[in-house]
C-alpha positions as CSV (number, residue, x, y, z in Angstrom):
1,X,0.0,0.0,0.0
2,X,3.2,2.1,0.6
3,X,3.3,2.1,-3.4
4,X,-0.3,4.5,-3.7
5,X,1.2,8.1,-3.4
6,X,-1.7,8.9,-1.6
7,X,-1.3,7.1,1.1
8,X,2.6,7.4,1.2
9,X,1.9,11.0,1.7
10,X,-0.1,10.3,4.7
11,X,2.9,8.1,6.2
12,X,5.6,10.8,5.2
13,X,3.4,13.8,6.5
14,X,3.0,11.9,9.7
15,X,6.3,11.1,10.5
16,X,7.4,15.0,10.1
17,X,4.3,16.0,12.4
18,X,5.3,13.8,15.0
19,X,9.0,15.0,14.3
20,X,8.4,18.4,14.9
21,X,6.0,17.6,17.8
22,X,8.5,15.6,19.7
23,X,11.5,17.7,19.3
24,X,9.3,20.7,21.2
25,X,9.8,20.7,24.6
26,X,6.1,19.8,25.8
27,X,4.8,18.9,22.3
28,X,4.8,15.3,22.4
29,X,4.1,12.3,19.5
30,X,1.0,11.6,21.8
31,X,-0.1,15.4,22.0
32,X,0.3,15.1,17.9
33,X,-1.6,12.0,17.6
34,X,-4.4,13.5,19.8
35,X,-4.9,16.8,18.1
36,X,-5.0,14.7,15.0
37,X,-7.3,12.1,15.9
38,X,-10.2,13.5,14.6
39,X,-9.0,13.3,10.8
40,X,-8.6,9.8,11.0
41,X,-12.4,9.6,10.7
42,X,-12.2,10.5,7.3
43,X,-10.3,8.0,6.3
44,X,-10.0,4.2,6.0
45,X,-9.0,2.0,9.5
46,X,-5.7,0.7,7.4
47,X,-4.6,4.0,6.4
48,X,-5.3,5.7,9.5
49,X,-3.1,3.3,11.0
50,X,-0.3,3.6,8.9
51,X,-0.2,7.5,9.7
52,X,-0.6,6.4,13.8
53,X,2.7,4.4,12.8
54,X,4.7,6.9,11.4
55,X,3.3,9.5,13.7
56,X,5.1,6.9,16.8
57,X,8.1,6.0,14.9
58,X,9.1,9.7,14.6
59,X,7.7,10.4,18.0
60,X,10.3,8.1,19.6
61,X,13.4,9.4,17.4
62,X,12.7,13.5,17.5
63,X,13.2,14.0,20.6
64,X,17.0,13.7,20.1
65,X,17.2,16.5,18.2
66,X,16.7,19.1,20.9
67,X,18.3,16.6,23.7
68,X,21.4,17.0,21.4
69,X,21.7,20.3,20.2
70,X,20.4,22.4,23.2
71,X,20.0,19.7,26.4
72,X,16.8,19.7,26.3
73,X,15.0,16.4,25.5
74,X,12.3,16.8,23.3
75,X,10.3,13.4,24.5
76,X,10.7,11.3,27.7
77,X,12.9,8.7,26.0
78,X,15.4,10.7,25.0
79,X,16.6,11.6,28.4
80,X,20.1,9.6,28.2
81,X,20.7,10.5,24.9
82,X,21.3,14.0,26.2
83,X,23.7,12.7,28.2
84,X,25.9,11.7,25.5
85,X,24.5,13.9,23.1
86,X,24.8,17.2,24.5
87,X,28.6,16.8,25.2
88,X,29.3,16.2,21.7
89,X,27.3,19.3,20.7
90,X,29.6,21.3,22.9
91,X,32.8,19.7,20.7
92,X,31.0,21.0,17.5
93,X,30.6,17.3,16.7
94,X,26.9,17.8,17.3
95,X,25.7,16.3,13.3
96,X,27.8,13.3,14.4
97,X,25.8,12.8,17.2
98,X,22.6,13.5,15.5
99,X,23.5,10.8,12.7
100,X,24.6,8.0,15.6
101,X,21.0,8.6,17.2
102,X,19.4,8.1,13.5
103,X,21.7,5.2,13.2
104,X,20.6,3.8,16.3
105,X,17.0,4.8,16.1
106,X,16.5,3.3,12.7
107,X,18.6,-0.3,14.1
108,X,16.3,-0.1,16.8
109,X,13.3,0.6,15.1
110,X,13.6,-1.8,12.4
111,X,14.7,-4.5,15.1
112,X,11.3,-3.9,17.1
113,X,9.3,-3.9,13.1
114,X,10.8,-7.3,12.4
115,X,10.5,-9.0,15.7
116,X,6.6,-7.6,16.3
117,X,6.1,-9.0,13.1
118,X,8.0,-12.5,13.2
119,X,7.6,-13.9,17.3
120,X,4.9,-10.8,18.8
121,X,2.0,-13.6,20.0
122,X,5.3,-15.6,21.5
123,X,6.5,-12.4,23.3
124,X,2.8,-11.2,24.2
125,X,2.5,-14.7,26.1
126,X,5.7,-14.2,28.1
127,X,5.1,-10.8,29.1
128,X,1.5,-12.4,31.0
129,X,3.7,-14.3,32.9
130,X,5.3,-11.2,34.7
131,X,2.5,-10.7,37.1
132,X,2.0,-7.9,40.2
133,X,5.0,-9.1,42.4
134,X,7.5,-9.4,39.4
135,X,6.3,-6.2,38.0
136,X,7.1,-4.6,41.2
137,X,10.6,-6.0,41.3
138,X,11.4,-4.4,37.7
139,X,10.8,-1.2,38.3
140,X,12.5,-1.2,41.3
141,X,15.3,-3.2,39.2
142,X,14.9,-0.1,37.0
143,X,15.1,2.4,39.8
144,X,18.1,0.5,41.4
145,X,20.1,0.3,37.9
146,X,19.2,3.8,37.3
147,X,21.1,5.1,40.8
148,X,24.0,3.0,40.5
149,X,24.9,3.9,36.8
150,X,25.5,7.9,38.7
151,X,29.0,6.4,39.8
152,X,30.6,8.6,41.9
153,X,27.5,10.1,43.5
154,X,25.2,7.4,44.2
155,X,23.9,8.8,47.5
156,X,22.6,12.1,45.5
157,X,20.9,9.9,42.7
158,X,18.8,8.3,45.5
159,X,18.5,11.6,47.4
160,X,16.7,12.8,43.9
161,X,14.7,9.2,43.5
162,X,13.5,9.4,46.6
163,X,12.2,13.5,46.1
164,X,10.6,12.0,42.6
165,X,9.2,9.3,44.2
166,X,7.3,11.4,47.0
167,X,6.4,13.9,44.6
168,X,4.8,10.7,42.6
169,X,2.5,10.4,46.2
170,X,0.9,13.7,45.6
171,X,-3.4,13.9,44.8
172,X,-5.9,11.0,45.3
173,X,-4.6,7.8,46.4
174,X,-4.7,4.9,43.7
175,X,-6.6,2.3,45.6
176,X,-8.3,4.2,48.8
177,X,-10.7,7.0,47.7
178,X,-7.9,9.6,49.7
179,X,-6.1,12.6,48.8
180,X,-2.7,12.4,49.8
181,X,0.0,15.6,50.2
182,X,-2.6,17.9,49.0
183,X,-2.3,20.8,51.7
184,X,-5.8,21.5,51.2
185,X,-5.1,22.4,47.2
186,X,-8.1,21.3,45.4
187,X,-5.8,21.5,41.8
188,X,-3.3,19.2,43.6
189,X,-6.4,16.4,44.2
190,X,-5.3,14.5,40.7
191,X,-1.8,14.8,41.5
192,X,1.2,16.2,39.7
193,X,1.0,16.1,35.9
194,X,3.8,14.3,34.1
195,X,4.2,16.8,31.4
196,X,5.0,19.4,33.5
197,X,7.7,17.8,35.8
198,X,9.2,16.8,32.2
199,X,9.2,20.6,30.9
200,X,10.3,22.2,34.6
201,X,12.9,19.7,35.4
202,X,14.6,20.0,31.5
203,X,13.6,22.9,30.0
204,X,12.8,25.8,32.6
205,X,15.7,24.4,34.2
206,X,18.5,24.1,31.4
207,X,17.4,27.6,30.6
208,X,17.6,28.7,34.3
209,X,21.3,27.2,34.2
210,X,22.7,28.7,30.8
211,X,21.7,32.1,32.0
212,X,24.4,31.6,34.6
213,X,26.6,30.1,31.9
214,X,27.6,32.1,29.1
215,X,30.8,30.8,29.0
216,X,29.5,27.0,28.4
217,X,27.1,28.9,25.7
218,X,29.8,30.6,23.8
219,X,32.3,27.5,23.8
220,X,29.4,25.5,22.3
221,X,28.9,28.3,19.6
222,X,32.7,28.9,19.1
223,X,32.5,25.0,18.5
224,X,30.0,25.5,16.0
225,X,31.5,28.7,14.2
226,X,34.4,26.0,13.6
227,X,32.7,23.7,11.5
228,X,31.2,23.8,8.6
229,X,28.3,21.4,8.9
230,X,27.6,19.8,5.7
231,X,24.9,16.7,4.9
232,X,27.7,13.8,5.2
233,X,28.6,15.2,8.1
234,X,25.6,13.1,9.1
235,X,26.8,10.1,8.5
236,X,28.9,8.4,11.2
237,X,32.0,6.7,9.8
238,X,31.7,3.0,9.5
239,X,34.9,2.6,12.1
240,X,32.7,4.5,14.3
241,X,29.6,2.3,14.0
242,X,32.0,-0.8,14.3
243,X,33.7,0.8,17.0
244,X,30.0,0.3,18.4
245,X,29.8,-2.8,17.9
246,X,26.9,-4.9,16.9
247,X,25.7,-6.7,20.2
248,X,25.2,-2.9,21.4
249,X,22.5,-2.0,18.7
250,X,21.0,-5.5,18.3
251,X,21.0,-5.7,23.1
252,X,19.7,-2.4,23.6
253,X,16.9,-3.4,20.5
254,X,16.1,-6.6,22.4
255,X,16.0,-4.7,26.2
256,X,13.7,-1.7,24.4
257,X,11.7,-4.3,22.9
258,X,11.0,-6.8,25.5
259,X,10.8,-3.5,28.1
260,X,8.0,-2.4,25.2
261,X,5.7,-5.3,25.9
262,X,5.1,-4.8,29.5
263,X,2.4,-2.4,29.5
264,X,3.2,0.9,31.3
265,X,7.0,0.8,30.7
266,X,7.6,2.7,27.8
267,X,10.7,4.3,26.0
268,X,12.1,5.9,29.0
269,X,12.4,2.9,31.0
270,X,14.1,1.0,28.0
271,X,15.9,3.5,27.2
272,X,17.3,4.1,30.8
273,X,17.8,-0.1,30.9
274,X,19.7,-0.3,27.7
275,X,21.8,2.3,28.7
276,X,22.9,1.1,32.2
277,X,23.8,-1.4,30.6
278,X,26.0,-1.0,28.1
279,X,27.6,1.6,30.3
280,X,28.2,-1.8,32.7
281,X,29.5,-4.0,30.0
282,X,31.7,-1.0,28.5
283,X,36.0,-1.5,28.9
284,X,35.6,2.7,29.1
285,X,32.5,3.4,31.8
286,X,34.6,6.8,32.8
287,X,33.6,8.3,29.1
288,X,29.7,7.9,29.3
289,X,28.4,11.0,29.8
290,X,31.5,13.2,28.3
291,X,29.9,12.5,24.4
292,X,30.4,8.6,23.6
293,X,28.4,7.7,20.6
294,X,27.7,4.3,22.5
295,X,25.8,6.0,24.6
296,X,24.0,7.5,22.2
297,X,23.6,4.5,20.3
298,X,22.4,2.2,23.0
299,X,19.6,5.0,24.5
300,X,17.7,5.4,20.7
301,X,18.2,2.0,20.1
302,X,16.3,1.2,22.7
303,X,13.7,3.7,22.6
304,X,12.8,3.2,18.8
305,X,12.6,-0.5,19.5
306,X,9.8,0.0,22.0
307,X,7.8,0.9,19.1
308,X,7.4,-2.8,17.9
309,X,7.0,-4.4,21.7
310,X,4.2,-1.7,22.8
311,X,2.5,-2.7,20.1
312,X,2.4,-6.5,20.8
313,X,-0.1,-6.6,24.4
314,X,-2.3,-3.5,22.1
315,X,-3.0,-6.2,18.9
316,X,-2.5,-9.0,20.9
317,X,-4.6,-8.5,24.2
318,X,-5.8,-4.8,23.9
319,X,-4.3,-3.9,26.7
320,X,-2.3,-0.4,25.3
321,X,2.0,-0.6,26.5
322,X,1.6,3.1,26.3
323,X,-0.1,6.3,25.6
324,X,0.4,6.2,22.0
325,X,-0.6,2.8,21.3
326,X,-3.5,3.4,23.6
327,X,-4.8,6.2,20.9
328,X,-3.9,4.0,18.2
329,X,-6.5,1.0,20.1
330,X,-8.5,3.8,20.1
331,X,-8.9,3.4,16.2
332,X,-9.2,0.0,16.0
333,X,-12.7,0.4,18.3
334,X,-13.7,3.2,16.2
335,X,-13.8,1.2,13.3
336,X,-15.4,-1.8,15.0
337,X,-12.1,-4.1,15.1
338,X,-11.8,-5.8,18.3
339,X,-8.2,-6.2,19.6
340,X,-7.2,-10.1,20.5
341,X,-4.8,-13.3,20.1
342,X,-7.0,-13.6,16.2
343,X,-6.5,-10.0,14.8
344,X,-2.8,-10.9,13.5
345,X,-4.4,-14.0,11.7
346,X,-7.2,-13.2,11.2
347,X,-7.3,-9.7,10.0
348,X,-3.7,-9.7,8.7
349,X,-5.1,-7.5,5.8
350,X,-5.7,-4.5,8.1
351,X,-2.3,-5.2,10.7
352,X,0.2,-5.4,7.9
353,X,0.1,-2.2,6.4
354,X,0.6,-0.4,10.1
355,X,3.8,-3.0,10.6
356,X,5.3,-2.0,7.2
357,X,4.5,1.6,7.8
358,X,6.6,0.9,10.9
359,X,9.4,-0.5,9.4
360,X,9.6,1.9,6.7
361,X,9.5,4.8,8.8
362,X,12.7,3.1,11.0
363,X,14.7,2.3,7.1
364,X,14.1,4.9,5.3
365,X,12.2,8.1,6.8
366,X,14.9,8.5,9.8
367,X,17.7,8.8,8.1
368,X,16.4,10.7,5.4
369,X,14.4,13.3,6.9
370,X,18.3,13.4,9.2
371,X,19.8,13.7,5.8
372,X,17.7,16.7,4.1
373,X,16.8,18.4,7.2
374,X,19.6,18.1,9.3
375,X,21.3,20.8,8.6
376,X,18.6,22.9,9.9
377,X,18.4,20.9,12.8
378,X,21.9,21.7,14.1
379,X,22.0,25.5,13.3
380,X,19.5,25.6,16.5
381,X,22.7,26.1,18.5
382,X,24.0,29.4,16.6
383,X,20.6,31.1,17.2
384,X,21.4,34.0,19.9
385,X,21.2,32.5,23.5
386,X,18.3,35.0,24.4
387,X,16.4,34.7,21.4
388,X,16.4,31.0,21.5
389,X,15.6,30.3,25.0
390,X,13.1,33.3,25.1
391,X,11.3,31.1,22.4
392,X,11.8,27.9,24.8
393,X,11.2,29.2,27.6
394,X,7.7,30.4,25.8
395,X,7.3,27.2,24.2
396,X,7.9,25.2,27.7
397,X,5.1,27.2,29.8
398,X,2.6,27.0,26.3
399,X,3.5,23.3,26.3
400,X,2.9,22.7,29.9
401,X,0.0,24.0,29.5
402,X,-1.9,22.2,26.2
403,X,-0.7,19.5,27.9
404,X,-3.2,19.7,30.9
405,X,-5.5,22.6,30.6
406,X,-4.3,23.8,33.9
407,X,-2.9,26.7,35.0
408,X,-2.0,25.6,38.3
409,X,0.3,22.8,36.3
410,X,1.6,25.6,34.4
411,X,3.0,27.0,37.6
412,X,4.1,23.7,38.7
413,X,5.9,23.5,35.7
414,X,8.2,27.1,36.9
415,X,8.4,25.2,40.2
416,X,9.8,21.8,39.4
417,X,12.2,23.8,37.5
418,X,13.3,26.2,40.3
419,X,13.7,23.0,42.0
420,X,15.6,20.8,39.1
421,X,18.2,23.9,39.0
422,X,19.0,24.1,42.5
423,X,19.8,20.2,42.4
424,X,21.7,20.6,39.0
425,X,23.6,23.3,40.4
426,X,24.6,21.0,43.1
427,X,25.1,18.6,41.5
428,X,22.3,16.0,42.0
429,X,21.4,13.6,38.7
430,X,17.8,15.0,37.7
431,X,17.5,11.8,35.7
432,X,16.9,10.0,38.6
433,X,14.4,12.5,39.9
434,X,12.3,11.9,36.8
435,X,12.2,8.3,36.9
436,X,10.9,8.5,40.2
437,X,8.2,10.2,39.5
438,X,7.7,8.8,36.3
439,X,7.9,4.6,37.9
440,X,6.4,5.9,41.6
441,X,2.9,5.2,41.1
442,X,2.8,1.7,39.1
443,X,5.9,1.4,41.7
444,X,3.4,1.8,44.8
445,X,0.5,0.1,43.4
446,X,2.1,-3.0,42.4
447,X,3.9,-2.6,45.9
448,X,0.6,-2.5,47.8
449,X,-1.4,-5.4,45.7
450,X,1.3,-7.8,46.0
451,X,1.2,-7.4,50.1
452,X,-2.7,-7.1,49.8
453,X,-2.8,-10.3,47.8
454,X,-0.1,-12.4,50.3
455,X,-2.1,-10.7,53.2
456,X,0.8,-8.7,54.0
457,X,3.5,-11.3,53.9
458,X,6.7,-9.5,52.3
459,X,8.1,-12.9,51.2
460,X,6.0,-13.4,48.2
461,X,8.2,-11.2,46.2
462,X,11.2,-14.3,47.1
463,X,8.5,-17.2,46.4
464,X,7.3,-16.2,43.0
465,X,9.5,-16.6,40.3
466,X,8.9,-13.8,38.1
467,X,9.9,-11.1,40.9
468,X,13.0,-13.3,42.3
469,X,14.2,-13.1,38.8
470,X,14.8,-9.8,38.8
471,X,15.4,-9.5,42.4
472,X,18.9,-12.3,41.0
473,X,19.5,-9.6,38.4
474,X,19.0,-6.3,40.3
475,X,22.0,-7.9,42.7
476,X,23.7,-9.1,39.8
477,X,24.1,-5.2,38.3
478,X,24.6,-3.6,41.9
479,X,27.7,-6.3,41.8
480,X,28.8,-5.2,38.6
481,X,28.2,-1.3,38.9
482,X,28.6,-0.7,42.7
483,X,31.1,-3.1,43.9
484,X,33.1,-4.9,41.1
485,X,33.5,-1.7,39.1
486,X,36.0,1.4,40.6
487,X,33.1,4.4,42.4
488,X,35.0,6.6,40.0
489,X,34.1,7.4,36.8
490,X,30.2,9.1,37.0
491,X,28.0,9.6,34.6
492,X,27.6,13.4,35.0
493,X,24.8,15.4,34.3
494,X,25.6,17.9,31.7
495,X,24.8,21.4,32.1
């Protein structure tokens, strides 16, 4: 169907919506698919579907654009590609960087196409198997990873999990009919919004810190001035990829993938997994963080590779792995197709188009919207300081507000990022913070059925298999990352 020009435009207009969209602080792929909901009425379930398709794939890879040029992630998931990213802006090797994270988001993505398409009711069985207690003990396997990868100041990553967490508390309690933390607030009674504790702790923050750090500003656009950006700049050098190495793209693909299938997870989570681990495998751990590709490579690998697992529990069980594939089940009911183990077989007519769409977008639209628009891309750094983060900064408090409808989360927003600053400035890992909040409520509810359902006995997270498995490998990467490996060599937060 990819050959009817008509319908190609669909998929190639989509993917530069949700481009766009994602690489705007507070303008996400979901916000994009959302707004554009409503014209999927006019056209046919299989086409519609195709567009949702693109619309995710780009979702998922735009956000590196900003998280590399200006340290701002455009999306959730591309949180630890700043890391990398960021660094190598700085050293005017920021295209580079852009082309590894199209390189790795278009392994990744056509990884998670293929293997939805080849073993997804295989996967969607395996995933049912992780049930309330072993769902706890990943995300705080997750959380755990996430704390010890900060080498070097471990205490202050769990002094900023711990603040996400609580903040997570805030509003009505999941399973009591309670507010919690509330002060008497009736705006605080559904809790914190996520879109605005994304936008305050990376964007009102970063521009809160490079207001108090024109020299970083100027080196980065001395950096640029230096090089003369052309298109194959884009295009890492194979010794660079190999450099890489293989099992990097094709592990962090299978850890975004598999993360993908577990309802709730998402990008960030795989992305954050992928990443702690090939900083744990890595003969170099002291250079994450400073601008290694590798990094770079394993984060959007990951995160692009969630695309295909998400979508397995959404065609498989209708149960959505994520915002975006909840919308897209959302289109299925519209047109009267009920989600299950028979859609794939039975209906392969309607699902094939939206997995090729998939895989097209990861082979073919990635690199070449990197290729043509790059360019353009990059030159976000020589915009004047005040003039660009007067736009962000504009942007950020618009964002957080489309997001919600709320002007008290608007001002939450200007406070999480008061807040992020302060613990940038001294030095505290606001990665952590996020994932916190982001994990802290499936964290506590999984927490509190798994005591409700063992009537309060703590050891049924050691008697059920699924959670001692992870419980074995959380120990197994605190060995590895805490003790085994040197407490030198963190991965810094860049500023």
């Amino acid at each position: 169907m990819l050959s009817d020009p008509l319908i190609l435009a669909y998929v190639i207009s989509g993917f530069i919506i949700g481009t766009i969209f994602a690489a705007i602080p507070g303008l996400t792929a979901t916000l994009a698919l959302a707004l554009l909901l409503p014209l999927t009425y006019s056209l046919d379930v299989t086409t519609a579907l195709m567009a949702c398709a693109s619309i995710y794939m780009a979702g998922m890879c735009g956000g590196s654009i900003t998280a590399t040029t200006i340290n701002i992630p455009g999306a959730p998931s591309s949180m630890m590609t700043a890391l990398d990213g960021y660094p190598m802006q700085q050293k005017g090797k920021g295209a580079l960087a852009l082309g590894h994270a199209a390189v790795g988001s278009m392994v990744g993505g056509a990884l998670g196409a293929l293997l939805l398409i080849a073993v997804a009711p295989f996967v969607a069985e395996a995933s049912l198997l992780v049930k309330t207690t072993g769902k706890f003990s990943l995300l705080a396997f997750a959380i755990v990873v996430i704390i010890i990868a900060q080498r070097g100041k471990m205490l202050k990553a769990a002094m900023a999990a711990c603040i996400g967490l609580m903040l997570a508390t805030v509003g009505l309690d999941a399973m009591e009919p309670v507010t919690r933390f509330t002060f008497g607030l009736s705006d605080l009674t559904a809790g914190i919004d996520l879109m605005p504790v994304i936008i305050g702790t990376f964007a009102i923050s970063e521009i809160l810190i490079q207001t108090n750090s024109s020299a970083n500003a100027r080196k980065a656009v001395e950096a640029f001035s230096k090089v003369t950006i052309r298109r194959r700049d884009f295009i890492p050098p194979l010794s660079s990829i190999r450099k890489i190495g293989v099992v990097c793209y094709v592990k962090s693909s299978l850890i975004g993938y598999f993360v993908g299938t577990l309802p709730g997870a998402g990008g960030s989570m795989g992305s954050f997994l992928a990443y702690a681990e090939t900083v744990r495998t890595s003969s170099d751990p002291e250079s994450f963080g400073k601008g290694n590709p590798k990094g770079i490579a394993a984060s959007e690998s990951a995160n692009n590779a969630v695309c295909g697992g998400a979508l397995v529990p959404m065609l498989t069980f209708g149960i959505p792995g994520d915002p975006i594939t909840a919308i897209m089940l959302g289109v299925l009911v519209i047109n009267g197709i009920q989600p299950g183990p028979q859609l794939m077989s039975g209906q392969a007519e309607l699902i094939a188009p939206m997995l090729a769409s998939l895989l097209f977008s990861a082979i073919v639209l990635i690199p070449l919207t990197l290729f043509l628009l790059g360019p353009y891309f990059i030159k976000i750094v020589s915009i004047r300081k005040d003039i660009l983060y007067g736009i962000i900064a504009l942007l950020a408090v618009v964002g957080s507000y489309v997001a919600t409808y709320s002007g008290f989360q608007m001002i939450m927003a200007l406070m999480m990022g008061v807040l992020a600053y302060y613990l940038r400035k001294n030095d505290f890992p606001i990665i952590t913070l996020l994932l916190g909040f982001i994990l802290g409520p499936n964290l506590e509810e999984f927490l509190r059925r798994s005591l409700a359902l063992s009537n309060g006995n703590p050891l049924t997270f050691f008697t059920n298999l699924d959670s001692l498995f992870f419980i074995i490998l959380t120990l197994v990467f605190v060995y590895f990352l805490a003790i085994k490996q040197p407490l030198k060599s963190p991965v810094k937060q860049t500023k």
